[in-house]
C-alpha positions as CSV (number, residue, x, y, z in Angstrom):
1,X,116.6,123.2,99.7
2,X,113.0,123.9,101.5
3,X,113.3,123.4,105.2
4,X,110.5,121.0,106.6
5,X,108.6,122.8,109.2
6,X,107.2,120.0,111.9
7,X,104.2,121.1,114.2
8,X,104.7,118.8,117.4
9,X,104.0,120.8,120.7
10,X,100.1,119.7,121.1
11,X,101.5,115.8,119.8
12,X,101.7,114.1,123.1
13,X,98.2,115.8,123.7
14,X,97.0,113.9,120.3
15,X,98.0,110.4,121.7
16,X,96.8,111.5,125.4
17,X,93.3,111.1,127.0
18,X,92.5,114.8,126.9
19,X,92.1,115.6,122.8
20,X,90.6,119.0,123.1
21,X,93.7,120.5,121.1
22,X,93.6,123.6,118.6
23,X,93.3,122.6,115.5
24,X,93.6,124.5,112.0
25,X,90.7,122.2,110.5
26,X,88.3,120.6,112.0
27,X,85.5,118.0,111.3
28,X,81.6,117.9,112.4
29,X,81.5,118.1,116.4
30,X,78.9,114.8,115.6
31,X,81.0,112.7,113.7
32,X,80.9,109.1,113.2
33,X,84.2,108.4,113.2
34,X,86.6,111.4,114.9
35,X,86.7,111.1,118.7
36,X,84.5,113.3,120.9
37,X,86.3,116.7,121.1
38,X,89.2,116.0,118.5
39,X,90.2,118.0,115.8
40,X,92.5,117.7,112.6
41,X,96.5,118.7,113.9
42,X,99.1,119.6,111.4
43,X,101.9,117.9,112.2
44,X,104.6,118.4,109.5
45,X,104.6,120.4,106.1
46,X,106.4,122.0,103.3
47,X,107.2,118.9,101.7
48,X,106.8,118.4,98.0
49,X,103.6,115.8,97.9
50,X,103.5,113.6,100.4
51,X,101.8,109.6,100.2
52,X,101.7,106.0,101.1
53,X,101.5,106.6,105.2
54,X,101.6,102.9,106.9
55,X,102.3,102.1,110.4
56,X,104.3,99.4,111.6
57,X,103.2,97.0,114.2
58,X,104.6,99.6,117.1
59,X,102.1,102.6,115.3
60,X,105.2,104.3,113.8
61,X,104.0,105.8,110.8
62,X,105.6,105.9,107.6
63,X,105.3,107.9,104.1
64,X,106.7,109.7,101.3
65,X,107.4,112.4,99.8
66,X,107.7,111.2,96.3
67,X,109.2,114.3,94.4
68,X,112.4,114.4,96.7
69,X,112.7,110.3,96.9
70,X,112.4,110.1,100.5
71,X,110.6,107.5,102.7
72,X,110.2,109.7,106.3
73,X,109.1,108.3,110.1
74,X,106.6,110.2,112.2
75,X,107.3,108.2,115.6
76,X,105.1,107.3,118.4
77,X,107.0,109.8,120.3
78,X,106.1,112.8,118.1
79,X,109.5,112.8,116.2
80,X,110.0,113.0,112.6
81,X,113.3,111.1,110.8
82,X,114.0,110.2,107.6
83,X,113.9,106.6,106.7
84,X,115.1,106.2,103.8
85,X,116.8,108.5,101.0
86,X,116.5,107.2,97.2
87,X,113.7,104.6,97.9
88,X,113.1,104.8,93.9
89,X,110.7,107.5,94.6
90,X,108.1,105.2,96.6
91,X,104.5,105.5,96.4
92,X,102.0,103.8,98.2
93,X,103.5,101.8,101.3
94,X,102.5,98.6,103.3
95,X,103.9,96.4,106.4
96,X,104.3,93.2,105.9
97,X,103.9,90.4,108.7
98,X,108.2,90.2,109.7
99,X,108.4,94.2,109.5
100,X,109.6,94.6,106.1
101,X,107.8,97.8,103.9
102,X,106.6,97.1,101.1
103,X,106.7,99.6,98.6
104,X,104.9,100.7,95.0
105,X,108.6,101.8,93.5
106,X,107.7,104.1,91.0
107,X,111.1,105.0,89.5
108,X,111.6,101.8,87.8
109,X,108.0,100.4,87.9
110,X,108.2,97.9,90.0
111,X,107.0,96.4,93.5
112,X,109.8,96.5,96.3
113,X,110.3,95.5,100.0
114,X,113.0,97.3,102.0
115,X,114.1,95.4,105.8
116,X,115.3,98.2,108.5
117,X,118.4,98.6,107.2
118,X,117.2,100.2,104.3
119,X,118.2,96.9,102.4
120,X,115.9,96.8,99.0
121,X,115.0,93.8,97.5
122,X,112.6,93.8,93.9
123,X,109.7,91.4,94.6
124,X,108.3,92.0,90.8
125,X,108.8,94.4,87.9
126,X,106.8,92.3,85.1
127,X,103.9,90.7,83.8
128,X,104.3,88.1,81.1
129,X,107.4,89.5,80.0
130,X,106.7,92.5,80.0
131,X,107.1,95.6,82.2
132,X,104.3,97.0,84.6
133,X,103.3,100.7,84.1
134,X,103.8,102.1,87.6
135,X,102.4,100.0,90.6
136,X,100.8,102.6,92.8
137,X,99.2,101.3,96.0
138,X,98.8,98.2,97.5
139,X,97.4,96.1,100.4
140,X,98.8,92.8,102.0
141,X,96.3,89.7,102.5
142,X,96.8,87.6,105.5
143,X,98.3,84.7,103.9
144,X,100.9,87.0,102.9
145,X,99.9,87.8,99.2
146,X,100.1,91.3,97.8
147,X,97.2,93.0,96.0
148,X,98.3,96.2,93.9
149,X,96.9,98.4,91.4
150,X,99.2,99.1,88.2
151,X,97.8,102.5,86.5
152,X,99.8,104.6,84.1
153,X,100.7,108.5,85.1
154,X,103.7,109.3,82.6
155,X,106.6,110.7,84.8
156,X,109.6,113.4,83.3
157,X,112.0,111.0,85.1
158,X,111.3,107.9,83.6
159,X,113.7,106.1,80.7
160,X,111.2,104.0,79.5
161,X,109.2,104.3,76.6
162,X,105.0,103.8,76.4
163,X,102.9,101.2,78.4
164,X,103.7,97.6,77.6
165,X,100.7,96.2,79.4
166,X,97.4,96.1,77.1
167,X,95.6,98.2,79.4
168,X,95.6,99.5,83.8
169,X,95.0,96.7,86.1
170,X,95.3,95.2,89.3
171,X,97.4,91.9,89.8
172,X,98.1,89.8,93.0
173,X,101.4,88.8,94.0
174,X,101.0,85.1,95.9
175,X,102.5,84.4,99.4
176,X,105.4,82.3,97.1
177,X,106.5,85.7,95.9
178,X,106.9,84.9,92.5
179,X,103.5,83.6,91.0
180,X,101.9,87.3,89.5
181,X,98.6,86.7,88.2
182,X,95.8,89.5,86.5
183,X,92.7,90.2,88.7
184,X,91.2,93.0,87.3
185,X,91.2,93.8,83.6
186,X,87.8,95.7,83.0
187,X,89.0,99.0,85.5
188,X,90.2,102.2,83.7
189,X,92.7,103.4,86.1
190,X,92.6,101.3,89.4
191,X,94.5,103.5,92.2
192,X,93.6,103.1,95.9
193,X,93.2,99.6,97.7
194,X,92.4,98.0,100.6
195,X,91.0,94.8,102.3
196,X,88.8,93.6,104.7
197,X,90.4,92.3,108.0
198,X,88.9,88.7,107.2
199,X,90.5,89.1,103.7
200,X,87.2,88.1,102.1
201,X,86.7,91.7,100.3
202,X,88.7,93.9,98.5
203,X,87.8,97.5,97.4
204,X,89.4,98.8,94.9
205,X,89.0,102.6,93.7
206,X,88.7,103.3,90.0
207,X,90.5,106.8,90.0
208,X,89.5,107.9,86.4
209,X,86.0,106.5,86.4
210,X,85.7,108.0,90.0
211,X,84.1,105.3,91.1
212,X,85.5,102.5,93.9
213,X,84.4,98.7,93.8
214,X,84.1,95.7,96.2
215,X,85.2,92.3,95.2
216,X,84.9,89.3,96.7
217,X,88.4,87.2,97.1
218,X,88.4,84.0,96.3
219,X,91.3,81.3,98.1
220,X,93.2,81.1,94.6
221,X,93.9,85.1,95.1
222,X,91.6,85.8,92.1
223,X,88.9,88.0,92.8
224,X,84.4,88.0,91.5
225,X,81.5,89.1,92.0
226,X,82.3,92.8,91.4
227,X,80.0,95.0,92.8
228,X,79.7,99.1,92.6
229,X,80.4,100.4,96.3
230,X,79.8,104.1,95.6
231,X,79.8,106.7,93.1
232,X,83.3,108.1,94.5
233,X,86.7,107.7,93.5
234,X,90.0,107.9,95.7
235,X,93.7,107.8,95.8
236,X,94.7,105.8,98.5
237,X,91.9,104.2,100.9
238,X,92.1,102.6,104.6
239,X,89.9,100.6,106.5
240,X,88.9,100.2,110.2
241,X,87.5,97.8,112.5
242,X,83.7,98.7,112.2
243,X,84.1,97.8,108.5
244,X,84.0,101.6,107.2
245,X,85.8,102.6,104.3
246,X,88.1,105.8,103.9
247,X,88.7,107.2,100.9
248,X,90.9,110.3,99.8
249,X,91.0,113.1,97.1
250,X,89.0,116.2,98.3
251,X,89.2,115.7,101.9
252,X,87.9,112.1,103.6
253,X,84.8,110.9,102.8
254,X,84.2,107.7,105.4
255,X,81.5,105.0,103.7
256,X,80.3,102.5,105.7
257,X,80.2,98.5,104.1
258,X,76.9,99.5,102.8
259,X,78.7,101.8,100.9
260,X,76.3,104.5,102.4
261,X,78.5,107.7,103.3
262,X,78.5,108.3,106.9
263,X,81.4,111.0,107.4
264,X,83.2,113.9,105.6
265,X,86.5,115.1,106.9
266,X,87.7,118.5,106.0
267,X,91.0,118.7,104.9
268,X,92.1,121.8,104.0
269,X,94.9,121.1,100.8
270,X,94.5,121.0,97.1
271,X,94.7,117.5,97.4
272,X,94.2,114.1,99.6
273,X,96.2,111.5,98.6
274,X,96.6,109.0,101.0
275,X,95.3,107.8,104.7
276,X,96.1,105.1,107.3
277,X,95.7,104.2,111.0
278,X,98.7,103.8,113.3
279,X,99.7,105.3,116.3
280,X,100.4,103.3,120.0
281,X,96.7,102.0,120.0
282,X,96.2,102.6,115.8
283,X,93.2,104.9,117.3
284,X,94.6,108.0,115.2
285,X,94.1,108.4,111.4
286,X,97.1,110.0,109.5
287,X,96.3,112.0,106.3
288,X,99.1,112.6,103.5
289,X,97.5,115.8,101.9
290,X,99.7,117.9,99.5
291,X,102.9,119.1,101.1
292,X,101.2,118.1,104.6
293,X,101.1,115.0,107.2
294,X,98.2,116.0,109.5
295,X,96.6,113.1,112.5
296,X,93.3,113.0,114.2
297,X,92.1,110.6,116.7
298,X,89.1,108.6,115.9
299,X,86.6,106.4,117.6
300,X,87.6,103.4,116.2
301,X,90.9,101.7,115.6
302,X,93.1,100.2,112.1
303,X,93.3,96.4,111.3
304,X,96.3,97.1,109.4
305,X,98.3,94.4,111.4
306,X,97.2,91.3,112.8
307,X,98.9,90.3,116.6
308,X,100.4,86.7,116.4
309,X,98.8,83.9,117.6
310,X,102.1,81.7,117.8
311,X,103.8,82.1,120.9
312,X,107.6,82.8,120.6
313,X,110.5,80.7,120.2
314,X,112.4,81.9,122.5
315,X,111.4,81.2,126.8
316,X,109.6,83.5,128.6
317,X,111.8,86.1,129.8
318,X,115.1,84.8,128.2
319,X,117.9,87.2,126.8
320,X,120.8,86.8,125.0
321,X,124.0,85.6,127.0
322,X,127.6,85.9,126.0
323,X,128.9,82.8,127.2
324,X,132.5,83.9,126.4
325,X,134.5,86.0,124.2
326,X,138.1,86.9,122.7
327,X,138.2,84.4,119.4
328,X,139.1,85.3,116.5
329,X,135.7,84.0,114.6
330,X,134.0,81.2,115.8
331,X,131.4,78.7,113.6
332,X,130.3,75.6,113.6
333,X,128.9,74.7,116.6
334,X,127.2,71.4,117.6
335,X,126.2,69.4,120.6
336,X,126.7,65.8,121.7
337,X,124.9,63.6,122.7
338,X,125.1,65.4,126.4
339,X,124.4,68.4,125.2
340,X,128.0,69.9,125.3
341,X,128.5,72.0,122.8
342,X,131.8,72.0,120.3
343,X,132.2,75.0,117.9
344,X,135.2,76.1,116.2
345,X,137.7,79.4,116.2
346,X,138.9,78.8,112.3
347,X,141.6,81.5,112.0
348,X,143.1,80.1,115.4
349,X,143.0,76.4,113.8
350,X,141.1,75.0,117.4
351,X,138.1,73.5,118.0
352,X,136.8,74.3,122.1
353,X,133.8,72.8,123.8
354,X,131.5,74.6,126.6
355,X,130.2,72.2,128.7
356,X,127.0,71.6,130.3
357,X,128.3,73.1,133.7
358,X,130.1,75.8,131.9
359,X,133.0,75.5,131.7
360,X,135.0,76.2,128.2
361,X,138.1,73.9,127.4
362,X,139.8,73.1,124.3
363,X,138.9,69.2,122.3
364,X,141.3,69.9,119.5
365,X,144.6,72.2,118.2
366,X,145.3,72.3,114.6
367,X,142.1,72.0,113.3
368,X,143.0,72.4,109.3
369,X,140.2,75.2,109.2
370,X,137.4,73.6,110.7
371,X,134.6,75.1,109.8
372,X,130.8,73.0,110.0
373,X,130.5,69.8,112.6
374,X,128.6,67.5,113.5
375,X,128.2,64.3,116.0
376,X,127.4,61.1,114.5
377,X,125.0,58.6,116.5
378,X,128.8,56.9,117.8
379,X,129.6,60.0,119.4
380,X,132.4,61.1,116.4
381,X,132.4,64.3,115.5
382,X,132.2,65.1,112.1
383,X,134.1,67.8,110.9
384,X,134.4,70.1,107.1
385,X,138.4,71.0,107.0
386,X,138.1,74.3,105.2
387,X,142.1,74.6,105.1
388,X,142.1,70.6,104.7
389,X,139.6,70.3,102.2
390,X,138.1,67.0,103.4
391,X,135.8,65.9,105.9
392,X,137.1,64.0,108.3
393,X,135.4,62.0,111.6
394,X,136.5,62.4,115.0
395,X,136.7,60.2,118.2
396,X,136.5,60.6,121.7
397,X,140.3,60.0,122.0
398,X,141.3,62.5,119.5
399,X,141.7,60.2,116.4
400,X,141.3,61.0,112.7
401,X,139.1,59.3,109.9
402,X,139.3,61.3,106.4
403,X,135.9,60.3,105.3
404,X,136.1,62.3,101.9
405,X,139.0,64.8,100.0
406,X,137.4,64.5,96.6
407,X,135.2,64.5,93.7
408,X,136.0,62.2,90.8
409,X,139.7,62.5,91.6
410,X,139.7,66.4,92.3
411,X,140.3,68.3,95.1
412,X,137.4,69.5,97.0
413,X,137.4,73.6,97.5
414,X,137.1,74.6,100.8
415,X,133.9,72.5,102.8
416,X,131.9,74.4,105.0
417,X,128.6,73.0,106.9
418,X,127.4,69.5,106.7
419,X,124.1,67.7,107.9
420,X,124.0,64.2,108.4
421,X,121.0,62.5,107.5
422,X,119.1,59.8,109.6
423,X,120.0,57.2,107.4
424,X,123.9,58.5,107.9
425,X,123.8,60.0,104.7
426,X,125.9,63.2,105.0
427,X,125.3,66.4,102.8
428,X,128.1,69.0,102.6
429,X,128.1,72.3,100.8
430,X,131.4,73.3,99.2
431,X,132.1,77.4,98.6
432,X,135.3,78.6,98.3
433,X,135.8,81.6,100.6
434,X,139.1,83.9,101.6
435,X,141.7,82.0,99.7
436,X,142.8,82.4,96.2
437,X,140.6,80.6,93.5
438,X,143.2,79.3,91.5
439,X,143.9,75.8,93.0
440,X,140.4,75.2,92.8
441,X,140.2,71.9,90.9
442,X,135.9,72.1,91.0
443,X,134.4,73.7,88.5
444,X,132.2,75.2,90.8
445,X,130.4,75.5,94.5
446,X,128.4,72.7,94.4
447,X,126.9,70.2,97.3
448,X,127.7,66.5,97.7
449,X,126.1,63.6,99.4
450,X,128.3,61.0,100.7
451,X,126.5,57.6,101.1
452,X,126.1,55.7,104.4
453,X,129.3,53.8,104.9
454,X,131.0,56.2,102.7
455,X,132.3,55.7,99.0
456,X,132.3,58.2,96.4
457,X,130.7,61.3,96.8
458,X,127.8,62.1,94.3
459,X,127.2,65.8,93.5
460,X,123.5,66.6,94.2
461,X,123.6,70.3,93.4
462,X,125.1,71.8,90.7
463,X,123.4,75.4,89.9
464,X,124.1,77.3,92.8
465,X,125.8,80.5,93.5
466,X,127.5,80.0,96.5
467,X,126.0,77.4,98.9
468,X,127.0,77.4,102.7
469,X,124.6,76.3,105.5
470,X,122.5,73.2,105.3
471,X,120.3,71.3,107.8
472,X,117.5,68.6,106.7
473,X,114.2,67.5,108.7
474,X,114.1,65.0,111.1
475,X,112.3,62.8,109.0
476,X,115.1,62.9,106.5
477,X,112.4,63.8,103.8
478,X,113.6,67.7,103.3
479,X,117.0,69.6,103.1
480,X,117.2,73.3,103.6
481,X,120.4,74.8,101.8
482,X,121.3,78.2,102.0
483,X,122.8,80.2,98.7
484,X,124.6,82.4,100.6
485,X,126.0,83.8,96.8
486,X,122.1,84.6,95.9
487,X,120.9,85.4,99.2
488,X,117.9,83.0,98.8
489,X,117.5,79.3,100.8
490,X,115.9,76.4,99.2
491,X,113.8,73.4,100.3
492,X,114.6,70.5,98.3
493,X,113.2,66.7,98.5
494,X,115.3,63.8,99.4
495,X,115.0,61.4,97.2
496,X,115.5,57.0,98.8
497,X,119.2,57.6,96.8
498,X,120.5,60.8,98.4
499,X,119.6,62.9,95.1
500,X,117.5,65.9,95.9
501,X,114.5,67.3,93.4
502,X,111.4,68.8,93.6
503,X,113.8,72.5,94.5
504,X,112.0,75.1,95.6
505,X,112.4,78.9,97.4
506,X,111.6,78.6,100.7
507,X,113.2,82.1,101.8
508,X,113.9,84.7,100.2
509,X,117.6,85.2,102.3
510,X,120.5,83.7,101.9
511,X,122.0,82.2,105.3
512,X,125.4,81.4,107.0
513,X,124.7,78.1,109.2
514,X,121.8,77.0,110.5
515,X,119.3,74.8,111.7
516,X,115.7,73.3,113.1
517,X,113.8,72.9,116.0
518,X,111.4,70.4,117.1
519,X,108.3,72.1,115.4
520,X,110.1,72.4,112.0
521,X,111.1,76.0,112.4
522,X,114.4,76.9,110.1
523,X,117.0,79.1,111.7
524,X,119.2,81.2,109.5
525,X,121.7,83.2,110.6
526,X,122.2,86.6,108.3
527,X,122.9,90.4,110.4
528,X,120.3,88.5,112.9
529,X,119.0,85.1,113.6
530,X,116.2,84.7,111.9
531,X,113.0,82.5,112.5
532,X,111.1,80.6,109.6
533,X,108.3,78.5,109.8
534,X,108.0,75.1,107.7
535,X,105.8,77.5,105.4
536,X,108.3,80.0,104.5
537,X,107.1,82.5,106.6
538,X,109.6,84.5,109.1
539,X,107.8,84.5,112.8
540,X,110.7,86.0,114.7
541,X,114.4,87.9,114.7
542,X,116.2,87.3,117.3
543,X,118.8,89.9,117.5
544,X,122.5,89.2,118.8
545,X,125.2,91.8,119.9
546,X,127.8,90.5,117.1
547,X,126.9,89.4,113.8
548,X,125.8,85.5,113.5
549,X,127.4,82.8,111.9
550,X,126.1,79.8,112.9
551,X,123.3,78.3,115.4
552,X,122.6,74.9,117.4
553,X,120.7,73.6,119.9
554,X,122.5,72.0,123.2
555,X,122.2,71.7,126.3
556,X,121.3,69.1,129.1
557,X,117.5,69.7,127.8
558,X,118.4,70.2,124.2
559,X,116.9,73.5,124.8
560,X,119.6,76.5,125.1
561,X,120.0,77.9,121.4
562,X,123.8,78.6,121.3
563,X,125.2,81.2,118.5
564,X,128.2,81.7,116.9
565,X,129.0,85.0,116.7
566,X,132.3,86.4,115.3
567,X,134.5,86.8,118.5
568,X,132.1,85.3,121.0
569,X,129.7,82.3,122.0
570,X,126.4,83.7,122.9
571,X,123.2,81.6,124.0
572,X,119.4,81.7,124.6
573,X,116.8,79.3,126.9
574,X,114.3,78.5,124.1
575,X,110.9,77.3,124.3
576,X,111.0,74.7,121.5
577,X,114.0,72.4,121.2
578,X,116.4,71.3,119.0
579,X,115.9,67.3,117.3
């Protein structure tokens, strides 16, 4: 194996005030873009072929090194780590707006995102049926849509045979994740791409024709009035926040949006593939060139991420507080109408409450597996029997109420969470977890609505994996269901009966409890708690010392987020607040 040599003694000097730094290659001492005094540093080679840099939202850079199937990290802090091994031989890379990379998998043809963890999940891998030749590079729009060029290079590791696609294009994934439409069909090998901040341009390099292209993008995602920005090709491109354009393949050439070329710099490899911004202040431009990463610092900074405008969920200031410890694993947890809150320890068959003033007691022994609760408008508290199989109300006083044990005369499988509508309506999902499968008398893991006043239950979802956590709008008009089986949560519409249609993706994780604030924000709880907005779109992980199960607001202010979390009861002073 070839060692990776790393060049980081005149780093910190790269991200410091003074950049007058030895350099092996240097650009003109008047450019237009490099910063007064800087010069191209080597900072890591003897790689194989190195591409895709892009920097998180800290200016962490990221990249490949596509022959050896790694995804590396060149920090902030000068250090270089490896990411990820067998990222499916990634090319070009991109952040997207919760910290997940996006990635131009080139091993099986297909657009990917991996979360920190290294977790993969395929975003795309066709169109119309039939497999894409090799996405390449790509660039993420604001609304959260992905550009990305497709072109065919024929690779010894494939096991695939020719091109299905009619031709090389460049398609646009929208913010759903799952609509792929064609917006380029007239290009002969489209490579490089990048936006405009404003996401009202695109430029897109035709590799083959050696020519690159601005477009105009229209809302739908589709993309006209193609016009010739200059007579030069590139591999991968960037962009900064005077509008000038970087391109790659015999060093940098730097065009400004008059496609007039302002700036050349020297790079000296066989080859310039790629180039981004990042860095603490995404002031310094990182070049992939052959087996090389090199960095220089530049007058003028990326606009690959855009700083939030929304303020956090959580208060000012607030951490995470473990409330208390020592269960076995806690769930379910739900306030009154005081804000005390009442979760559950299921192995240890008790329900406990934490009171406003904080004090932790016990409301109920032999719980039959309680697992999801809730408080009706009387002050009962509703609670799914997992070892029971029913759900059953309970008093103030301690007193009992089965409130349903079956579906059309069998017995239910194991119910887990419940929401109860504003019409007292009450949806319950019902997995089967732990236990054997073969007293289950369902023929399946379905959800059921049980109508106000009770009655029969009617089964309201019937094609589900494995559904667990549940929680519906205040309005009553929407119900969020986890498929904690297919790690996806839906929305679905509630219809005037309790039936639900109109299903659609609204997250593209699965979840263990959960639930909503006052501005419509879903809560899931996965290896963190994370933040959606009514959109779809995840504004914030909140990170908790054990792994989640379950979330609620309490409190006297409704305002404390309290967490389940396997042996403990953590919470968090929030700035919105629960309904």
């Amino acid at each position: 194996m070839r060692k990776t040599a790393i060049l980081l003694g005149s780093l910190a000097v790269l991200f410091a005030l003074d950049y007058t730094i030895t350099a092996q290659d240097s650009t003109p001492a008047k450019s237009s873009v490099i910063a007064p005094g800087a010069e191209l540093k080597l900072l890591a080679e003897a790689f194989s072929f190195t591409e895709g840099p892009a920097a998180d939202k800290k200016g962490n850079v990221y990249f490949t090194d596509q022959p050896n199937d790694k995804i590396y990290i060149f920090s902030t802090d000068g250090k270089l780590s490896v990411f990820l091994e067998g990222g499916e031989r990634s090319n070009g890379l991109y952040f997207d707006a919760n910290g997940d990379l996006l990635a131009c998998a080139d091993l099986y043809n297909r657009l990917v995102s991996f979360d920190m963890n290294g977790k993969m999940t395929v975003l795309i891998d066709s169109y119309k049926a039939k497999l894409l030749n090799a996405p390449n590079d790509l660039w993420r729009d604001l609304k959260g849509g992905i550009y990305f060029t497709d072109p065919f290079y024929k690779r010894d590791y494939w096991n695939r045979g020719p091109s299905e696609q009619d031709g090389q294009h460049v398609y646009y994934l929208k913010p759903d994740r799952k609509t792929l439409i064609r917006v380029t069909e007239d290009l002969e090998q489209p490579n490089g791409i990048i936006g405009t901040h404003d996401g009202k341009l695109l430029y897109v390099a035709d590799i083959k024709a050696w020519k690159t292209y601005v477009y105009n993008i229209n809302d739908n995602g589709t993309l006209s009035n193609k016009k010739l920005f200059c007579e030069t090709g590139s591999d991968g491109m960037t962009i900064d926040d005077k509008g000038n354009v970087y391109l790659t393949g015999k060093g940098v050439p730097v065009f400004n949006p008059a496609g007039e070329q302002i700036d050349h710099i020297d790079v000296n490899e066989g080859w310039t593939a790629n180039i981004t911004f990042g860095g603490p202040e995404f002031d310094t431009l990182f070049i992939t060139a052959s087996d090389s990463l090199y960095a220089v610092k530049s007058k003028n900074k990326g606009v690959t991420w855009t700083k939030p405008t929304a303020k956090s969920v959580v208060a000012p200031g607030a951490k995470v507080e473990k409330l208390s410890g020592g269960f076995v694993f806690t769930e379910g947890p739900a306030a009154d109408a005081k804000g005390n809150v009442y979760f559950t320890d299921i192995p240890n068959n008790r329900i406990h409450v934490f009171s406003t003033d904080g004090k932790l007691s016990t409301f109920r022994e032999n719980s039959r597996g309680a697992n999801g609760l809730y408080f009706d408008p009387d002050g009962n508290l509703l609670a799914c029997e997992g070892g029971g199989r029913q759900l059953v109300s309970i008093d103030p006083k301690g007193n009992v109420t089965i409130l349903a044990d079956n579906y059309k005369d069998k017995k239910l499988n194991s119910l887990n969470d419940l929401w109860r509508a504003p019409n007292g309506g009450i949806y319950l999902t019902d997995p089967r977890y732990g236990r054997s499968r073969d007293n289950m008398e369902q023929d399946g893991e379905h959800v059921y609505y049980l109508p106000p006043g009770g009655g029969e239950l009617i089964r309201v979802v019937d094609d589900m994996v494995r559904p667990n956590g549940l929680i519906g709008t205040a309005d009553g008009k929407l119900l969020y269901i986890a498929d904690h089986g297919d790690s996806k949560t839906w929305a679905c519409k509630v219809n005037p009966d309790g039936t639900l249609s109109d299903k659609k993706l609204f997250a593209n994780e699965g979840s263990d409890g959960m639930t909503i604030d006052n501005e419509g924000n879903i809560y899931l709880t996965t290896d963190a708690v994370k933040v959606y907005n009514a959109k779809g779109q995840k504004i914030e992980t909140i990170k908790i010392p054990e792994r989640p199960s379950n979330v609620c607001f309490g409190g006297p202010d409704n305002k404390t987020l309290f967490i389940t979390a396997r042996t403990s009861l953590y919470s968090l002073d929030m700035r919105t607040k629960g309904l």
